[in-house]
C-alpha positions as CSV (number, residue, x, y, z in Angstrom):
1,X,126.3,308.1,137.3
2,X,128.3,304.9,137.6
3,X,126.5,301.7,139.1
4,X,129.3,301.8,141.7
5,X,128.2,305.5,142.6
6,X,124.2,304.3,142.7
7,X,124.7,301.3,144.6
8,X,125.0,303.0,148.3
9,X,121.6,304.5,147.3
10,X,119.7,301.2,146.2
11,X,118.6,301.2,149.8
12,X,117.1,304.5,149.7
13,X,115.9,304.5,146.5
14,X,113.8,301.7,147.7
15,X,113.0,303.6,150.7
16,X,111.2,306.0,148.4
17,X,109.7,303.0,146.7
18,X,108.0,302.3,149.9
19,X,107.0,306.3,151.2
20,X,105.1,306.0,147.2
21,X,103.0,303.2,148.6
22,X,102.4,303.9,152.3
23,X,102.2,308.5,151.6
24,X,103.1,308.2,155.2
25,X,106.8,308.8,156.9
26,X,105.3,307.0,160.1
27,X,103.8,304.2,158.0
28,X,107.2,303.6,156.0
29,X,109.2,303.4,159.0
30,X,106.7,301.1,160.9
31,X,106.7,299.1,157.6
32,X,110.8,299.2,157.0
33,X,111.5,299.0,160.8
34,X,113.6,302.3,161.0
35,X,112.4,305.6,162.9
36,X,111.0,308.1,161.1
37,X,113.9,310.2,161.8
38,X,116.0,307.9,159.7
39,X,112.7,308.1,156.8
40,X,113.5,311.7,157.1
41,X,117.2,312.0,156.9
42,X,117.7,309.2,154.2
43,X,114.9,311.0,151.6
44,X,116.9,314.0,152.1
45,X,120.0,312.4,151.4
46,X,118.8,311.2,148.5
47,X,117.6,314.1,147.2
48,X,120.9,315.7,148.0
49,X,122.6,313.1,145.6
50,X,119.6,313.6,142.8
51,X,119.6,317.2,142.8
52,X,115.7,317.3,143.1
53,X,112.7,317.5,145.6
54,X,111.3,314.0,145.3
55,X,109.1,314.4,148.1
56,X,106.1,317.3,148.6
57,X,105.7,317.6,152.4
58,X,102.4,318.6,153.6
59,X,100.5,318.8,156.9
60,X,98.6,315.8,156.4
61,X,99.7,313.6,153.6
62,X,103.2,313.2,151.7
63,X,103.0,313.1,147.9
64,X,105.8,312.7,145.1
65,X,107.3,315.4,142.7
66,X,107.3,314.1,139.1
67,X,111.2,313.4,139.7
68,X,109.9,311.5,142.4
69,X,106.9,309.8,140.7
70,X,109.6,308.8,137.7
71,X,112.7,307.4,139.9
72,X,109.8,305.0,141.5
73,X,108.1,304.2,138.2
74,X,111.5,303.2,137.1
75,X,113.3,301.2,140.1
76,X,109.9,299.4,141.9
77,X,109.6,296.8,138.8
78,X,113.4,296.4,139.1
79,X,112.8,296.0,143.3
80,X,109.9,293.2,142.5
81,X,111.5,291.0,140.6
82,X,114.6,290.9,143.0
83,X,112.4,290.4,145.7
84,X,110.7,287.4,143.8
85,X,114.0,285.9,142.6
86,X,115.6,286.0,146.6
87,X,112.1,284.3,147.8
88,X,112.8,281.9,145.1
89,X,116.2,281.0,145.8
90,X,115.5,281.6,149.9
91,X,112.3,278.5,149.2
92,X,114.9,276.2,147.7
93,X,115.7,275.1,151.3
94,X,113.4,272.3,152.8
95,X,113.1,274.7,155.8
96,X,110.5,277.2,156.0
97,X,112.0,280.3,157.2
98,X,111.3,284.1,158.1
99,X,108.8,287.0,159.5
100,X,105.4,286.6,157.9
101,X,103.5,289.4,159.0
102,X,99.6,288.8,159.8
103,X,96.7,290.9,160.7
104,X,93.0,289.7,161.8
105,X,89.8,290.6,163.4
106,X,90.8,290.9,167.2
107,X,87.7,289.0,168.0
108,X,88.6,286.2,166.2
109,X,92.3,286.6,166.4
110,X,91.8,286.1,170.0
111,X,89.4,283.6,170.4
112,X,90.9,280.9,167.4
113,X,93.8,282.0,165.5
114,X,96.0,282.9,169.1
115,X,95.3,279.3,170.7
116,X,96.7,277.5,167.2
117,X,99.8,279.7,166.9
118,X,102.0,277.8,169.4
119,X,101.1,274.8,167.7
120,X,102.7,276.0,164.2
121,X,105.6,277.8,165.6
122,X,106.7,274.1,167.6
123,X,106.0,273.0,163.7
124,X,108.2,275.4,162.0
125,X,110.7,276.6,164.7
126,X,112.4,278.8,161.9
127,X,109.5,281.1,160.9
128,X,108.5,283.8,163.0
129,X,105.0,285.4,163.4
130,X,103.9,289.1,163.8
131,X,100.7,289.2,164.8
132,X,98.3,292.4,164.7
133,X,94.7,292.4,165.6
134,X,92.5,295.3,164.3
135,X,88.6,295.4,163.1
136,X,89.6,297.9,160.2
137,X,90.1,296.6,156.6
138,X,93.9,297.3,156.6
139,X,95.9,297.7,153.5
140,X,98.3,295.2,153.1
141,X,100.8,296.4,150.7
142,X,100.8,299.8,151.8
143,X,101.6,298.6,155.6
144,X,103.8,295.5,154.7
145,X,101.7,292.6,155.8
146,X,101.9,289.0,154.7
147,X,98.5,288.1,155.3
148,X,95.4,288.7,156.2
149,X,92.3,286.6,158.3
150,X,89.0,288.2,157.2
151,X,84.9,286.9,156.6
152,X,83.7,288.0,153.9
153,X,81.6,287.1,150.9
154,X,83.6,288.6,147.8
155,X,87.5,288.9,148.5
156,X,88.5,291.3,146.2
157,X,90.0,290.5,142.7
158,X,93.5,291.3,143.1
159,X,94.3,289.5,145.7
160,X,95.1,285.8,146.5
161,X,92.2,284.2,148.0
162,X,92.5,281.3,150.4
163,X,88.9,279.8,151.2
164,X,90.0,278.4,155.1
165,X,86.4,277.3,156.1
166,X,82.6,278.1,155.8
167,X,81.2,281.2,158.5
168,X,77.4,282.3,159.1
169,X,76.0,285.0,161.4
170,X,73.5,283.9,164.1
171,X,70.9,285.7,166.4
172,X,71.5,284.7,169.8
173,X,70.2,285.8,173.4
174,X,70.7,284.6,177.1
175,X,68.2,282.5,178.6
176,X,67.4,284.9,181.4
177,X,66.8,287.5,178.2
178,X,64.2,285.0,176.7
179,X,63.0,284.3,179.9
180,X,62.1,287.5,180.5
181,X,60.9,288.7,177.0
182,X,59.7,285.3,175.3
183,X,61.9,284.0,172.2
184,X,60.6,285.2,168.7
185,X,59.0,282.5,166.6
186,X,59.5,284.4,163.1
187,X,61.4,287.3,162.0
188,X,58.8,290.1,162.4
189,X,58.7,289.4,166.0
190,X,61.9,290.9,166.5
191,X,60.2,294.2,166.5
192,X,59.1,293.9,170.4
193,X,62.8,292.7,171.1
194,X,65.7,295.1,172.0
195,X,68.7,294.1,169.5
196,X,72.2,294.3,169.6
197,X,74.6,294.9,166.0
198,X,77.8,295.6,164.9
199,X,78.6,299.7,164.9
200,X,80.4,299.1,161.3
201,X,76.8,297.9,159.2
202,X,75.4,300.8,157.8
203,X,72.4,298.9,157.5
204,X,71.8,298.3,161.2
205,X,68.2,299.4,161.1
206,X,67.6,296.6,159.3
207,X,68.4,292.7,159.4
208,X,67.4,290.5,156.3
209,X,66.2,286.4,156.6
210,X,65.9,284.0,154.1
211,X,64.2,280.4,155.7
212,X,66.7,277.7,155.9
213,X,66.9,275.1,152.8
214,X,65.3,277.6,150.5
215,X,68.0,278.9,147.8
216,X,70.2,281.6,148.2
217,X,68.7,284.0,145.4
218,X,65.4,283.3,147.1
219,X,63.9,287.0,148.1
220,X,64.9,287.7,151.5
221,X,62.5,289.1,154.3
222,X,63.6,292.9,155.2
223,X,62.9,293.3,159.1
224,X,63.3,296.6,160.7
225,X,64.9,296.2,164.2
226,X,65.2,298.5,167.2
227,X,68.8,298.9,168.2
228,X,69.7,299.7,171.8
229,X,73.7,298.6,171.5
230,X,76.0,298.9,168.8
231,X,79.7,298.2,169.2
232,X,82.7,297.5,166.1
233,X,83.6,294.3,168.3
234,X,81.7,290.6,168.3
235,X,83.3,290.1,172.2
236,X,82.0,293.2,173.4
237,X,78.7,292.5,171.3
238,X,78.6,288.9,172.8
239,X,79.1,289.9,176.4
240,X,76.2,292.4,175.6
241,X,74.3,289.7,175.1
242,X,75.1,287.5,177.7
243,X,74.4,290.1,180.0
244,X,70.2,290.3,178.5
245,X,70.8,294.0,177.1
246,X,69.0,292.0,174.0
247,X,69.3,289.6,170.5
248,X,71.8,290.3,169.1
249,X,74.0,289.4,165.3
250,X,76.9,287.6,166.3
251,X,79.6,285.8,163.8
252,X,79.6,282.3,164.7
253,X,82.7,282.0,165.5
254,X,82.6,284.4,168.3
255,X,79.0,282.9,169.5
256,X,79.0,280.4,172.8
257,X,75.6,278.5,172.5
258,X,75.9,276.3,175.1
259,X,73.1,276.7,177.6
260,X,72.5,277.4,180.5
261,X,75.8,279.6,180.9
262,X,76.4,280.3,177.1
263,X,73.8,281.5,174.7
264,X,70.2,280.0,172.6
265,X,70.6,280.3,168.7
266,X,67.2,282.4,168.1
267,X,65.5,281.7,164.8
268,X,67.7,278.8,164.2
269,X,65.5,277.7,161.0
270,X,66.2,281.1,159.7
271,X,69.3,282.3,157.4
272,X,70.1,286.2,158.8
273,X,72.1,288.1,156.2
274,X,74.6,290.3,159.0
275,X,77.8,292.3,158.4
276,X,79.8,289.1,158.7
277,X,80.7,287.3,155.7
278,X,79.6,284.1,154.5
279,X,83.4,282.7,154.6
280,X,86.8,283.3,156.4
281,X,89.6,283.8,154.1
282,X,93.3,284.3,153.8
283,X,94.3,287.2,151.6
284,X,97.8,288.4,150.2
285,X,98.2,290.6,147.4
286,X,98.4,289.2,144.4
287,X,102.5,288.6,143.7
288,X,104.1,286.4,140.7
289,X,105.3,284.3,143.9
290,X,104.1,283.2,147.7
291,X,106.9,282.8,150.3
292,X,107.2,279.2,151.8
293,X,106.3,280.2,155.4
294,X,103.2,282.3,154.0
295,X,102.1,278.9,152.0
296,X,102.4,276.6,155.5
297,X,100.5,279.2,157.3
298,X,97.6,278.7,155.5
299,X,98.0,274.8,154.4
300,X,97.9,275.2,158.5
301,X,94.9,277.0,159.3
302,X,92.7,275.2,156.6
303,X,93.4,272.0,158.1
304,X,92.6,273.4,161.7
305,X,89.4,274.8,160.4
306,X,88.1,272.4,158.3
307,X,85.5,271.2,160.3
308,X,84.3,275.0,161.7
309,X,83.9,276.5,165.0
């Protein structure tokens, strides 16, 4: 076939570069900003020009026939490194420019990454932001982000790994709960105390302590706790504990401890090992080359977090 008879394909050719990645029509049109009709229609236009099923359709998941599977091993390479070169050429400009696509924790996202936004976007009138909170571990390339906002301890290996600024978990209570139930002096007093924890710890049965100063490979104290409210969101967690249901785990970022309306740090000479990691981070896959307006983003949000919450 002649490259003037390919080219009105390229588009959907990548089109099936992106249904390999996402094994979702819905995802790829969310991702490509078409309907899924269009997904639909374009695969089977395709195929109509091929001659071959490229897609296997089933009730839950779409896979790729070894036609398919070949025509993506073949063109994606060819789709990177055009992508990289226009990014290249595109960063030339002094501007920064463009849609950079960002998920985070919708506590956090909320509470410190909305506020600074406007502040950026004055900065950099020409970039645009799409902002989408969610508590599950998304996967970047497979639903077209930019970046991601995440705490965490280990960000995995193969991907780009901003360090924005140092985070801890705390245990915290209301006054009126301490009031009422006396404040725990050492770990293993938490097991008179009604706790609150994060639904997504599978460990929730237990929280871990290491005393303050001492090293971090120092053997940590293993306390069993009695959970009587779990939740997969540190607002809903903290509001929990504002109200005296208990002590609860809380990010610190998300914690108020500012007394006599806010909330008392609990064991504040103690380090609790939580759920939440021990640093926030900016991820991207890794790719041979980071747009501009992904780069200012997070020059941006290490500056604002330098000093921590």
């Amino acid at each position: 076939m002649a490259t003037d008879q390919i080219a009105p394909l390229v588009a959907d050719i990548y089109l099936l570069t992106a249904l390999a990645e996402t094994r979702s029509f819905t995802q790829t049109a969310k991702r490509l900003g078409v309907s899924k009709a269009s997904v639909s229609t374009r695969i089977n236009a395709l195929e109509k020009a091929v001659g071959l099923p490229l897609v296997r359709r089933t009730t839950r998941h779409v896979m790729l026939t070894e036609a398919g599977h070949n025509l993506v091993e073949n063109a994606a390479p060819a789709f990177d490194r055009i992508s990289a070169g226009f990014l290249a050429v595109k960063d030339l400009s002094d501007v920064p420019r463009g849609t950079v696509r960002v998920t985070a924790p919708v506590a956090f996202g909320r509470q410190h990454l909305a506020p600074v936004l406007p502040a950026f976007l004055r900065q950099y009138p020409e970039v645009r932001i799409d902002l989408e909170l969610v508590d599950r571990l998304v996967n970047l390339a497979h639903e077209g982000f930019d970046l991601a906002i995440r705490h965490t301890d280990h960000p995995p290996e193969s991907y780009i790994a901003w360090e924005l600024c140092s985070s801890r978990s705390m245990l915290v209570a209301s006054p009126q709960y301490l009031q009422t139930h006396g404040e725990p002096r050492h770990p293993r007093d938490l097991s008179d105390h009604a706790c609150v924890t994060y639904l997504g710890n599978r460990t929730y049965e237990t929280w871990s302590f290491v005393r303050e100063g001492r090293r971090q490979s120092a053997q940590p104290i293993v306390i069993p706790i009695r959970t009587n409210f779990r939740a997969n969101n540190s607002e809903v967690l903290r509001q929990a504990v504002l109200e005296g249901v208990g002590i609860g785990m809380l990010p610190d970022f998300s914690a108020v401890t500012t007394p006599p309306n806010g909330l008392v740090e609990v064991l504040p000479n103690w380090r609790v090992h939580g759920f939440f990691g021990g640093k926030l981070y900016a991820l991207r896959p890794w790719s041979a080359h980071v747009p501009q307006s992904v780069k200012c983003l997070v020059e941006f949000l290490r500056d604002k977090y330098s000093q921590g919450f």
